[in-house]
N, C-alpha and C positions, 0 to 999 in steps of 0.2 A: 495499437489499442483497438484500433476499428475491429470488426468480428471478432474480436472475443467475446463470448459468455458469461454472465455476472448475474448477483443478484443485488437489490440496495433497498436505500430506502429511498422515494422519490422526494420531490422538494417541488412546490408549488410556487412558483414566481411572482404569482398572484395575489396569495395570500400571505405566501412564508411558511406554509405547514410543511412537517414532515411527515411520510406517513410512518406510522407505528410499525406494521408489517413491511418486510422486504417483498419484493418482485422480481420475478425472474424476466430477464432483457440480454437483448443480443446491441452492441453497442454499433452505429451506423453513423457519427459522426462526432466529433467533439470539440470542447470552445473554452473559453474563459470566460468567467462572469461572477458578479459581485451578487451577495446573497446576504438577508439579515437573518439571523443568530441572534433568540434571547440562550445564553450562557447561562445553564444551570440555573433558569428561571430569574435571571435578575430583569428589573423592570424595566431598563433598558437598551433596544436590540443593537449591536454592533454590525459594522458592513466589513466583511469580507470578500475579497477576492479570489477564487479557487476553478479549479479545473474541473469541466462537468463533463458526463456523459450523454450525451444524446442517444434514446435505444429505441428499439424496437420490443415491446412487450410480450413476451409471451401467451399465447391463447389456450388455455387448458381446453378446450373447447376440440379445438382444430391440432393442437400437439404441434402447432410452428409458429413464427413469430410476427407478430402482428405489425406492420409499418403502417398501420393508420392509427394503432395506439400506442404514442409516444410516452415517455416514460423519461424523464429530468432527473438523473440523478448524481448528486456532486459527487466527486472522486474519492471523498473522504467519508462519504455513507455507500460507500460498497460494503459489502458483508463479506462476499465468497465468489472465487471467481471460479467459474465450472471447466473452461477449457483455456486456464494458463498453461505456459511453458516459464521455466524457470531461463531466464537470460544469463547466459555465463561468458557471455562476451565482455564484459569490464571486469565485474567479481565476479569471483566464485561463491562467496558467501558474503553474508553481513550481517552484523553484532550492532545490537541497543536494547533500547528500551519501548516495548509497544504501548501505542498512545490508543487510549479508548475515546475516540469522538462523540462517540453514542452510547449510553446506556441505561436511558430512560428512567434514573435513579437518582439525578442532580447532579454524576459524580461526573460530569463530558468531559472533554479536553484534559484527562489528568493520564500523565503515565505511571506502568506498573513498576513496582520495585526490580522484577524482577528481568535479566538479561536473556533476550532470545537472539538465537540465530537463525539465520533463514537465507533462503532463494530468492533472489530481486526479481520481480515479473515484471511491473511496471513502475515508473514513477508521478507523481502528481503533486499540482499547489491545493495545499492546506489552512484550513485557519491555523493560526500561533496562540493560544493565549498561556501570558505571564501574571503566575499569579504571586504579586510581588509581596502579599502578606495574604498569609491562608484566612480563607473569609472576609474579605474586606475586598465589596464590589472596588469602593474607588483604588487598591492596588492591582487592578487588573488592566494591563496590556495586550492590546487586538495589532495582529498584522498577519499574513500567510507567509510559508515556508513549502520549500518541499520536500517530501515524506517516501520513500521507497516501500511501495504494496509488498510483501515477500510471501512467499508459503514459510512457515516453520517448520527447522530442518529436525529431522527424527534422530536421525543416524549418517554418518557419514555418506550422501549422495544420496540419499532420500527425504523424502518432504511430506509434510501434513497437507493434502490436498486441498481437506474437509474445510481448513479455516486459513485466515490470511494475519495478518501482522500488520501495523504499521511504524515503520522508524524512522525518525526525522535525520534526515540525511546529515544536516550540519554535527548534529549528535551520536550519527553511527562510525561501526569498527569496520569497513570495509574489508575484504582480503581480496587483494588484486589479483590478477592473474600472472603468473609468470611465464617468460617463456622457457620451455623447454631446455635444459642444456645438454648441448652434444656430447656425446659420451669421449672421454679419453683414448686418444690410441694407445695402444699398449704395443711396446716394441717388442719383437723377438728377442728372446736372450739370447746371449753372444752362448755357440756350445764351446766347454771347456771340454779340449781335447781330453781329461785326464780321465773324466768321467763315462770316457767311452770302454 
């Protein structure tokens, strides 16, 4: 995860803000850390555990990345990662449901109906929320999970670079890798003498 390029939203430790706009950052080291989360504006905040990036922010200024302006951003407010590779070492693909953490619209932490496949880049802990009756603060359940970042796949061995995915691992369709199998020998057939 270290030098890769991202963008996200930052997260202020301080206060707890996020910021509205993403940021472009080059990630230079990473940690675990508990963060509060008011959820969809309820009145009040939950503590989450999740996996942050520590970055280097970019300098529209200078066109390279700034290591004195650090930039906090949790794993799960990444937007877009600019210089993944898709990881084909465990899966080749993986099947769910992407979960929207962010969308500035009350609707956070809910997944879409609909089923994507994608590229596993990286993996990360996430917040969980259970929303064990729809609208109903007190049916809601706080713990983290973790969530495979993917590119979504276009066409067979191609991927949407532009945007990312997220799918909660315990929930997704993996497809492992196989190994290879060795082709059959094929014997020589016996010549019948008749046929000469």
């Amino acid at each position: 995860m270290i030098g890769l390029e991202i963008t996200g939203r930052r997260y202020n430790p301080d206060t707890y803000e996020v910021s509205r706009d993403p940021v472009e950052a080059k990630i230079i080291d990473t940690g675990r850390s508990s963060i509060k989360i008011w959820v969809n504006g309820s009145l009040y905040p939950s503590v989450f555990t999740v996996d942050t990036c520590i970055c280097s922010t970019f300098n529209n200024s200078t066109g390279e990345y700034d290591s004195n302006n650090i930039s906090i951003i949790p794993f799960y407010l990444v937007t877009t990662i600019i210089s993944g590779t898709v990881d084909t070492s465990k899966y080749s693909l993986v099947s769910g449901k992407n979960t929207k953490f962010y969308t500035g619209i009350g609707e956070d932490f809910t997944t879409t109906d609909e089923m994507f496949t994608g590229g596993l880049i990286i993996k990360g802990l996430c917040p969980v929320v259970f929303f064990e009756e729809t609208g109903s603060i007190g049916g809601r359940l706080y713990t983290s999970g973790d969530y495979l970042l993917c590119y979504p796949s276009i066409v067979p061995g191609e991927f949407d670079e532009t945007r990312i995915i997220f799918i909660e691992e315990i929930k997704s369709s993996p497809v492992l890798n196989e190994e290879p199998e060795e082709p059959e020998e094929i014997e020589d057939p016996i010549e019948d003498p008749l046929d000469r």
